[in-house]
N, C-alpha and C positions, 0 to 999 in steps of 0.2 A: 281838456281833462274830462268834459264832460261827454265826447264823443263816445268815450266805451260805455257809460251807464244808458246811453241812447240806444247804442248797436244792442246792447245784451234785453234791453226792454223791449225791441223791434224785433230780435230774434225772440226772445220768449215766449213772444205773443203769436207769432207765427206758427209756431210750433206746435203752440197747446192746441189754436185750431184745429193744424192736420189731427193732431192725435185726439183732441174731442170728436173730431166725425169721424176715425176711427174707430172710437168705442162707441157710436152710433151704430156702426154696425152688427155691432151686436158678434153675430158666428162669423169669425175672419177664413176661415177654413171654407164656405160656403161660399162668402167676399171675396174671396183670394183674389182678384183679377182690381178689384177698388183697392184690398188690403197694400198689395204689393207697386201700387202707383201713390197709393198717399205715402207708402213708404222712401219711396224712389224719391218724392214730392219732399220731405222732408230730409232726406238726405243736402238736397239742393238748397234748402232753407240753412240747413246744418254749417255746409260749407261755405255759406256766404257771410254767416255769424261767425264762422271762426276767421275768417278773411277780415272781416269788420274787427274782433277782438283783437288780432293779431296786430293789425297797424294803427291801433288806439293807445293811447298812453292809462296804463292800470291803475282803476280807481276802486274803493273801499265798497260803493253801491255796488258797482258791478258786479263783485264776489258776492254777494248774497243776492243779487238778482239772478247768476246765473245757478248758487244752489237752490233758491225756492223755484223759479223756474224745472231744477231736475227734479226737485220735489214732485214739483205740480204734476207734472206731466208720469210720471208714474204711478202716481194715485189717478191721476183721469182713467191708466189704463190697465188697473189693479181690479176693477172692478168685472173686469169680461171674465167668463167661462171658457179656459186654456180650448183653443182649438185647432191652430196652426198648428200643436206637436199633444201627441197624448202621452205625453210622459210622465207625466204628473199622473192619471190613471193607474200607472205603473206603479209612480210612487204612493199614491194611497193604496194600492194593492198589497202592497211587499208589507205595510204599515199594520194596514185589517191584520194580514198572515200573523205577524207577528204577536199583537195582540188578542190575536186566537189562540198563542201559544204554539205554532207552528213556525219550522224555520223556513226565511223565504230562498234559501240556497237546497233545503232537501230536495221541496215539490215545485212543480209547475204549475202556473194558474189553470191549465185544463185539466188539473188532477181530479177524480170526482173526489177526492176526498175534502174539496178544498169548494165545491159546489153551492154549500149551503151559502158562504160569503160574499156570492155573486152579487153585484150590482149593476145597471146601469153603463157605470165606467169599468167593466169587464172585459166588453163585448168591444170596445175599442184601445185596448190597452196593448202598447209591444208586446210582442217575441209572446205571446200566453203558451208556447209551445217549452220553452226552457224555464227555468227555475231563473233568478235574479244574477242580473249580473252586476248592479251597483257595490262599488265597496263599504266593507261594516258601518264606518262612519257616517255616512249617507243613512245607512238604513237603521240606525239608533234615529235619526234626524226623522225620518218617514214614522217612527216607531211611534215617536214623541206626537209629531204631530197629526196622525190618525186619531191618538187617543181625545184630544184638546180640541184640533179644529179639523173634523174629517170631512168637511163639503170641498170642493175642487176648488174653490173661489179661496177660499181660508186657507186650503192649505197651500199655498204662494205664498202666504205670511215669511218663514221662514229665509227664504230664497229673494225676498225683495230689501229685509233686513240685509241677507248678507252682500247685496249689491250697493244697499246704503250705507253699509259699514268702510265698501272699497272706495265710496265717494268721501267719505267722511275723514280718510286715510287721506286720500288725494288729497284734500283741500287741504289738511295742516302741514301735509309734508311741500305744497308748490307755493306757500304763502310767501318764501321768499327769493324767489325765481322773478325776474323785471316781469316779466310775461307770464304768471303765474295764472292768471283771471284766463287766459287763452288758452294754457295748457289744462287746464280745469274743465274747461268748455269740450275738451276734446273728449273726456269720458261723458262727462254728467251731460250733455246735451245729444250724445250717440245717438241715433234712431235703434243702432239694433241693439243695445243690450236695453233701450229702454219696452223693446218689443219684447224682447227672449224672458227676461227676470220677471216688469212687472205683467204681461200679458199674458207670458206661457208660464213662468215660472220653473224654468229649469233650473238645477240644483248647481252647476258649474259655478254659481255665484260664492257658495262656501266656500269652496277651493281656491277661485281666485282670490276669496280676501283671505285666506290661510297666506297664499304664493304673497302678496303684498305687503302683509304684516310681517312677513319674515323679512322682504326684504328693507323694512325699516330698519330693523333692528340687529341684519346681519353680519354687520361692521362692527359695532360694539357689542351685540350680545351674538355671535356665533350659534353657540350653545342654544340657545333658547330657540334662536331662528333653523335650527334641524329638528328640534320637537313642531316647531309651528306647519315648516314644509311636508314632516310625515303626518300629522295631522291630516293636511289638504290632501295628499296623496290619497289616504284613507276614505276621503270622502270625493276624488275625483282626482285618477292616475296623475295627470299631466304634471305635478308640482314635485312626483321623484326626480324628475330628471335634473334638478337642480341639488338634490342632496350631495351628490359630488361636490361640489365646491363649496355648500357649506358644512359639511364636515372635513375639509382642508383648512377652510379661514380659524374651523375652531380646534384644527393642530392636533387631529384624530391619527394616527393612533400615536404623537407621540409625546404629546399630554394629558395632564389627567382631564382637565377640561375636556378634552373631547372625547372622553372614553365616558365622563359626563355625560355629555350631550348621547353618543352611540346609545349608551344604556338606557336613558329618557326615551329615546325614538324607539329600540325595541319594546319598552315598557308598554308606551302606548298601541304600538303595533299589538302587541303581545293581549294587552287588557282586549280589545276591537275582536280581534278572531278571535279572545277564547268565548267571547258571548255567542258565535255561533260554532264551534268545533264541532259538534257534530256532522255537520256537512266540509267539513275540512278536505276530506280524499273527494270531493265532486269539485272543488273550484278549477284544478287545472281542465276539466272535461266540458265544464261552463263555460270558460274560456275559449277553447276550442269549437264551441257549437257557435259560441257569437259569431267568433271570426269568420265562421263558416258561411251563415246567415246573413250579417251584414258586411257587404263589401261593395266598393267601389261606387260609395254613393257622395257624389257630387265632388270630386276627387280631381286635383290638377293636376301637380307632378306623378302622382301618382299610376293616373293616366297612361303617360308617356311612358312611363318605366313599364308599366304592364305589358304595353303595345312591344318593348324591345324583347323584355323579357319571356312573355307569353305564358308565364306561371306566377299566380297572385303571392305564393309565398314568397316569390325571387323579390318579387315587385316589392312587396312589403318586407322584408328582411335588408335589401339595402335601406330604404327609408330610414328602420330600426337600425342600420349598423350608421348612418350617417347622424340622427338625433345621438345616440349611443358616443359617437366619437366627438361631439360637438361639447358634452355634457365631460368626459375626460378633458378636452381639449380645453376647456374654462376651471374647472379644477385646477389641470397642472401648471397653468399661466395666472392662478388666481385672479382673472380679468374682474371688471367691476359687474359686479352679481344683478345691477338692473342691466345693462349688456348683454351679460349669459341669458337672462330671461329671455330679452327680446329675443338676441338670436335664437334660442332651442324654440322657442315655440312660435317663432314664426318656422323654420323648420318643420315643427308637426304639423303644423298647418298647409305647408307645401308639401307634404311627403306622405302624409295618412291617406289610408285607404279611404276613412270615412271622414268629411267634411261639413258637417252640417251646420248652418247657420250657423247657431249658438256658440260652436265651436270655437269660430274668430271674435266672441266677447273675450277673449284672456289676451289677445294682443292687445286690446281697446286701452288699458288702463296703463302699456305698457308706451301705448305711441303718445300720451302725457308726454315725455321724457327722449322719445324719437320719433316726431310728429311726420313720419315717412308719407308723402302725399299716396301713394301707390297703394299700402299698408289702409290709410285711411280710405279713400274710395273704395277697395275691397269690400269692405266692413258695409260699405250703404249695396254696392253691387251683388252681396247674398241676400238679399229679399228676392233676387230674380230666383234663386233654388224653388221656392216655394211655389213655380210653376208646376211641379211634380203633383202638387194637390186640384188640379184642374183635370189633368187625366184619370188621376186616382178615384176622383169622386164620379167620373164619366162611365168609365169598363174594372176600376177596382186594379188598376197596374201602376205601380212605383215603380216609376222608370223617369230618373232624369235625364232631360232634353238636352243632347250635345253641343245644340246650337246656343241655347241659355247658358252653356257651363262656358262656352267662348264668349260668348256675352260679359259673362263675370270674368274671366280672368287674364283674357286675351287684352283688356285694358290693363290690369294688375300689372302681367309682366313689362309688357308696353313701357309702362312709365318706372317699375322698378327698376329694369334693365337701363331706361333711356333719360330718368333723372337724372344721375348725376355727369350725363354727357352734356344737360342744359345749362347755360352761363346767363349773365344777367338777373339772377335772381338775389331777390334783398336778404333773405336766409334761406340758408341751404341745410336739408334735412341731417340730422346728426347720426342716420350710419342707417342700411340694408343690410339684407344678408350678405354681400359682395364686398359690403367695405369696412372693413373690420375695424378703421385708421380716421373716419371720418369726423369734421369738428372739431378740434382740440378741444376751442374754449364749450362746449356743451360735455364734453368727457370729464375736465376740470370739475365742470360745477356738479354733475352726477357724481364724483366721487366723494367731492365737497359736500353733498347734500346727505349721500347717503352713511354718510360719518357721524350727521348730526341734524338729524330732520324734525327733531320735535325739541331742539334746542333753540333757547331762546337765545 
């Protein structure tokens, strides 16, 4: 019994090293070449904790060794100046605008009229060529916290809360899972959303604890869980594509509850844009410059469809009709909604044009629940993207390395495709994209759980 609170002390302490001489170094961006081998380095740490967890019998220490552990190691690296991604510039950029009274959808940050506000993190901020393309909700969040805490290190605040909030979720919803302490370890001891949330501070963390708090609650409260997902939506797209099925489970359109719920989710929608309406007729044209702008960066399936197809809209329109049909296809069979998750956004993940690390933190909390090994090594094998910052800082060109994107994924498919061909294993992952049917007894207890996850 005391074997897990050993493994989880052994891995703990391993870990926080890698990630103390991480934030030794100070600018990871300049690092990138040490950044992305301590990362690899902790990956390897990662997986042998959760191999340790997994065949220990689950004890009471070990659940709080492995959240002060996630604690610890978040705060070690909360303390760096965002440098692997400048997005965070962006987001105190749209934040200042705002608080200048300007909206961050009319202008662009090279507008001169917006010159007096320059700072520092101007000169390094995305796209300064278009106007914002974050959703409202995000940028009430940017609004807020320019005014409160506008240095780049502070304003991560926001964004490490809401990655604490989906550990916080995790831990009361796996407390009664035999293997709950393992499946715990899979989020909260991650390498990359412990890099992405507290190092860079990307904002994806909202959203995903929107997508997770709905799906606690989307069994019993329907209703409430379609406000919560348009919510994350608003503050980071990927969380519509589940509204299909839960405004089914909550019997839209042919109860009143769900005409409830309907009316809640446009309220909200409805309240978000009208704070910025007046740039209303510019968002489908912002849209359109993104997708223009960023495409095909660090991108799998993607890839291949372009290469058949030879036109990036073709490429990207089946992706979109195959998410698209995956999201009907879970609706009209009402499957169990931590299921649809996985599958749709492991989907966007295989299928978007743009792939960036951060991106695969929203599967993270999802492979809790389908600990797909394939799924999980991905998630350590996106540190390799971040080779693109080694030529960029060199001649000033973003351009990822084709031979690093086979690096990353040519293992992924490998073992997605050729898991469940393997026999002799003690547990076997509970469903891919390929197997819709996998596990009973892990289907049983997902449906069981999510019936009643914060029941005592």
């Amino acid at each position: 019994m005391a074997s897990q609170s050993a493994t989880a002390i052994g891995g703990a302490v391993a870990l926080e090293v890698l990630f103390a001489i991480m934030a030794r170094l100070g600018d990871l961006k300049v690092e990138v070449i040490e950044t992305i081998a301590l990362a690899l380095a902790a990956g390897i740490i990662y997986f042998i904790a959760l191999y340790g967890l997994e065949h220990s019998a689950k004890t009471r220490p070990a659940f709080w060794i492995i959240l002060a552990g996630a604690l610890l190691f978040r705060l070690t690296l909360y303390s760096l100046t965002p440098s692997l991604s400048t997005d965070i510039q962006r987001y105190r950029w749209d934040g200042r605008v705002q608080n200048a009274g300007w909206n961050p959808y009319s202008l662009a940050p090279n507008d001169p009229r917006l010159a007096y506000l320059r700072d520092p993190g101007w000169a390094i901020m995305p796209g300064p060529e278009i106007p914002s393309m974050y959703p409202p909700l995000s940028q009430l969040v940017f609004r807020l916290t320019a005014r409160f805490l506008p240095g780049a290190v502070a304003f991560k605040l926001p964004f490490l809360l809401g990655d604490l909030l989906v550990l916080a979720i995790l831990a009361k919803w796996l407390q009664s899972y035999p293997d709950g302490n393992y499946r715990l370890a899979i989020y909260a001891w991650n390498p990359l959303d412990t890099v992405e949330f507290a190092a860079s501070g990307h904002n994806d963390s909202l959203a995903i604890a929107a997508m997770i708090a709905a799906l606690v609650i989307i069994k019993k409260r329907p209703g409430a869980s379609v406000v919560t997902l348009t919510a994350g939506s608003l503050a980071k797209l990927f969380p519509v594509t589940l509204l299909p099925l839960a405004l089914r489970l909550s019997e839209w359109p042919r109860k009143l509850r769900g005409w409830l719920a309907f009316g809640g989710a446009a309220l909200v929608t409805a309240v978000c844009i009208w704070l910025y309406r007046s740039a209303l007729a510019q968002f489908p044209q912002i849209f359109v410059r993104y997708q223009a702008i960023w495409q095909n960066y660090n991108p799998s399936l993607y890839g291949v469809l372009l290469w058949f197809a030879g036109q990036p809209d073709i490429a990207a329109g089946i992706g979109e009709g195959v998410v698209l049909g995956l999201a009907i296809w879970a609706a009209a069979r009402k499957i169990n909604p931590v299921r649809a998750a996985f599958l749709i956004i492991g989907a966007i993940l295989m299928l978007a044009p743009n792939t960036y690390s951060w991106y695969f933190t929203w599967i993270i909390p999802l492979l809790c629940f389908f600990p797909n090994p394939a799924w999980l090594l991905v998630t350590i094998l996106q540190f390799l993207s971040y080779k693109v910052l080694i030529e960029y800082q060199i001649n000033g060109i973003w351009h990822f390395d084709p031979y690093f994107q086979w690096l990353t994924y040519a293992p992924f498919y490998a073992l997605l495709l050729g898991g469940p061909l393997m026999h002799g294993r003690q547990r076997r992952p509970a469903a891919t994209l390929g197997d819709l049917n996998a596990e009973q007894t892990a289907s049983e207890a997902l449906a069981s759980e999510s019936d009643t996850p914060f029941s005592e």
